[in-house]
C-alpha positions in Angstrom: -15.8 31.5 -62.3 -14.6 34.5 -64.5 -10.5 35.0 -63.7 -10.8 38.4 -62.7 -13.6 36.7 -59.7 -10.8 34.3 -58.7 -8.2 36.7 -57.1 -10.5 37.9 -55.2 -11.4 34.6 -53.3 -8.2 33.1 -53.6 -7.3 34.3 -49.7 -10.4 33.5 -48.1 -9.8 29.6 -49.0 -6.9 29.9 -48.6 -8.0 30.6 -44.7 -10.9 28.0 -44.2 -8.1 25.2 -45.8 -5.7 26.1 -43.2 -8.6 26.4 -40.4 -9.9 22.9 -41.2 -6.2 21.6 -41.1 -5.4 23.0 -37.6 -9.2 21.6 -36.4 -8.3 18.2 -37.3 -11.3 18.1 -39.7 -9.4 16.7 -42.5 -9.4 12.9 -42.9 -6.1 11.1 -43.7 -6.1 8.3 -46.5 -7.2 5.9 -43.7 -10.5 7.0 -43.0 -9.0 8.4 -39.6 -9.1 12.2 -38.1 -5.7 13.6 -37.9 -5.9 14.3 -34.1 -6.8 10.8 -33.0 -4.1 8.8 -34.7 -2.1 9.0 -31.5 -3.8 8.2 -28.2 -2.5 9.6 -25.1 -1.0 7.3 -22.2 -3.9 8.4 -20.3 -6.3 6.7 -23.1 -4.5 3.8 -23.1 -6.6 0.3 -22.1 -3.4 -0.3 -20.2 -3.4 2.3 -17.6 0.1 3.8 -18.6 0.9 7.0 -17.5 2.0 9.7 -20.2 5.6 9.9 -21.2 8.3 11.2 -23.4 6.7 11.2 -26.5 3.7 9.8 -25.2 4.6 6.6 -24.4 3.5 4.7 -21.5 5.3 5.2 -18.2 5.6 1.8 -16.0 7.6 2.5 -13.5 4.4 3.9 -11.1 3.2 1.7 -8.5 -0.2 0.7 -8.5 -1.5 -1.1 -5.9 -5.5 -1.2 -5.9 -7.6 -0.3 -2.3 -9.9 -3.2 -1.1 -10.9 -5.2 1.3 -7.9 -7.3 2.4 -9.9 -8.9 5.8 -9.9 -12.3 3.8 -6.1 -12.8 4.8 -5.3 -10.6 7.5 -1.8 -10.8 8.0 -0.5 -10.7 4.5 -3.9 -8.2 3.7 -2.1 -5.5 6.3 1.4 -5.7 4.3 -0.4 -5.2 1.6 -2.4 -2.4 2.5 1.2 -0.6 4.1 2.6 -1.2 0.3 -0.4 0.9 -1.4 0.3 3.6 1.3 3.5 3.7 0.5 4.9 2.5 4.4 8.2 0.4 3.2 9.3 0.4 6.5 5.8 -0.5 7.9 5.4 -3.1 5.4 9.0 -4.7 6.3 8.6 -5.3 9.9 5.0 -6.2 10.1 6.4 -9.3 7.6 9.1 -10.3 9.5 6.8 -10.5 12.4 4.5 -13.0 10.4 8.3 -15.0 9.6 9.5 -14.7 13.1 6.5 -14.6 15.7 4.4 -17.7 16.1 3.4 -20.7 14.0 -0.3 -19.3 14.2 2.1 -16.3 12.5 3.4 -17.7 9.9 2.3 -17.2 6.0 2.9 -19.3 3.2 6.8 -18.6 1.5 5.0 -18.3 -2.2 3.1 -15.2 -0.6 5.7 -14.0 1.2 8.2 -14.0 -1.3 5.8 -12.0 -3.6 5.4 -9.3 -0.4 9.1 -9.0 -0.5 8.8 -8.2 -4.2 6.3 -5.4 -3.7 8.5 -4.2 -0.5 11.6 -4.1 -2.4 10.0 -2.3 -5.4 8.4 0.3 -2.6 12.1 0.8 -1.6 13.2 1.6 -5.5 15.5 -1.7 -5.3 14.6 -2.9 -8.7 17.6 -5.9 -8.7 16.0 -7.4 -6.0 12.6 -6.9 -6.7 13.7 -8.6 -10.4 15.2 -11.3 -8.5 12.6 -12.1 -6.6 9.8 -11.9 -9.3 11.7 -14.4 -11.2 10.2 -17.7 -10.6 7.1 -16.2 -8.8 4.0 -17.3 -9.4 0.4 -15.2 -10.1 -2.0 -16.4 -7.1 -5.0 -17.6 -8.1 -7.1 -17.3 -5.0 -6.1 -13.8 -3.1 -7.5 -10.3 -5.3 -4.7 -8.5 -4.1 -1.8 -11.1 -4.0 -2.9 -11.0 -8.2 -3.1 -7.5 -8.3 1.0 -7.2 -6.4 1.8 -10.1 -9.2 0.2 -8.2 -12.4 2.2 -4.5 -10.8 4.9 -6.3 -10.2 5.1 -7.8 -13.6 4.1 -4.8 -15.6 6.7 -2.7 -13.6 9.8 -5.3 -13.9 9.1 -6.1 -17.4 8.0 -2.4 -18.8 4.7 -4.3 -19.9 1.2 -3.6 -19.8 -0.8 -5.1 -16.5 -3.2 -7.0 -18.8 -0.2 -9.0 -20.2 -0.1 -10.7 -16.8 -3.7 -12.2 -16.9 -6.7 -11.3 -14.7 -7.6 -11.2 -11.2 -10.5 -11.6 -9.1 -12.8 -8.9 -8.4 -11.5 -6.1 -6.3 -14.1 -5.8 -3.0 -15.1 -2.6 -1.8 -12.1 -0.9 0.6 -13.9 -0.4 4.5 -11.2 1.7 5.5 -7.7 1.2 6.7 -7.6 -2.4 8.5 -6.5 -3.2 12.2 -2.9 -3.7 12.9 -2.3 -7.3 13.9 0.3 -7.0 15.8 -0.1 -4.5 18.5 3.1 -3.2 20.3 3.6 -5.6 23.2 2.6 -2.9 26.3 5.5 -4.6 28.6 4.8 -5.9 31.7 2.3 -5.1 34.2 3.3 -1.9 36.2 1.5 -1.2 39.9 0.0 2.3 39.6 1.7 4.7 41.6 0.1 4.5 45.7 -0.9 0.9 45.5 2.8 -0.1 46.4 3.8 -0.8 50.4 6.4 1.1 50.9 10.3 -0.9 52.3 11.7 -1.1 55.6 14.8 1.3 55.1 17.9 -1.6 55.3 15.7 -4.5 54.9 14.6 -4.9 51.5 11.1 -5.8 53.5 7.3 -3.9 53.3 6.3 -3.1 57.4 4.5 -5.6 59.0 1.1 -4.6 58.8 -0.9 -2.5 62.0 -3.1 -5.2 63.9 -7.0 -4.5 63.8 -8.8 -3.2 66.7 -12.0 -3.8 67.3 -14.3 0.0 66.9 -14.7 1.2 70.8 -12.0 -1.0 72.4 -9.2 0.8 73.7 -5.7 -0.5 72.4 -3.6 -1.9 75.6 0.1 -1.1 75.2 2.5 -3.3 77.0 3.8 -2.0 80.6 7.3 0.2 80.2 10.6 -2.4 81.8 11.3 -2.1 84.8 
């Protein structure tokens, strides 16, 4: 190209250099674009959540719906724990530690609820203590799946660092409670109740039957 030609196109390259640049068009050395060097949190295998400076964030809690009808009991804590109900979750275990034998659930799984219900609560140190000697249940989808949050919270890890779990069944819908509130004792609707003898602490003796027709004889006045 003659010299006095290059001047003249000298700007316009200059333009579709810096528009491939900003497009991520260019390739670096590596064979890779520009703009996918650095994956978001959001692309990550791992689930994190995006961060300052787009690292993964595991602090959220991420407790899977499904169907928890395979183990009732420790099933409903669970679901209270993906619905955020700390309280919920803390009182309907202690009624599986306190109430009856038929009650009572294993201390593995319920010292891996109290993990989850302490990390509900934000009380990391306990929730640390506790997860330390814990083990990741084999058998229970969402006993694996509190483990693997658990884990991946406490130790700032991915949840595939703390193995797999059985498949997660399809959620039916929020489960029953079971433990319904005690009504109280039985309560005689309002009517149905004879009603004392003032001074006696006694119901009246009841009128005697008369036959229908038959005229009721009254006893002859003293005297």
């Amino acid at each position: 190209m003659p010299p006095s030609m290059r001047g003249k196109f000298w700007p316009a390259l200059l333009l579709l250099t810096l528009a491939a640049c900003n497009s991520g068009a260019i390739e670096t050395p590596g064979g890779e674009n520009e703009s996918d060097t650095t994956a978001t949190a959001s692309q990550r295998p791992d689930g994190g959540n995006p961060g300052p400076g787009d690292k993964p964030d595991y602090s959220h809690l991420d407790f899977p719906l499904g169907d928890t009808s395979t183990d009732v009991r420790p099933g409903y804590v669970y679901y209270q724990l993906t619905q955020q109900n700390c309280a919920k979750a803390q009182s309907t275990l202690e009624k599986n530690l306190n109430g009856p034998a038929d009650y009572h659930i294993d201390s593995a799984t319920a010292r891996l609820l109290r993990v989850g219900i302490a990390l509900c609560g934000r009380d990391t140190a306990t929730a640390t203590r506790l997860f330390t000697g814990a083990a990741k249940p084999a058998d229970s989808w969402f006993m694996c799946e509190l483990y693997r949050t658990a884990g991946s919270v406490l130790r700032a890890q991915p949840r595939s660092a703390f193995g797999t779990c059985p498949d997660i069944p399809a959620f039916p819908g929020p489960p029953d409670d079971p433990y319904p509130e005690d009504p109280g004792p039985d309560v005689d609707e309002p009517g149905t109740q004879e009603p004392e003898v003032p001074g006696t602490g006694e119901s009246p003796a009841p009128e005697p039957e008369v036959p229908e027709g038959e005229p009721i004889e009254t006893p002859a006045p003293a005297g």
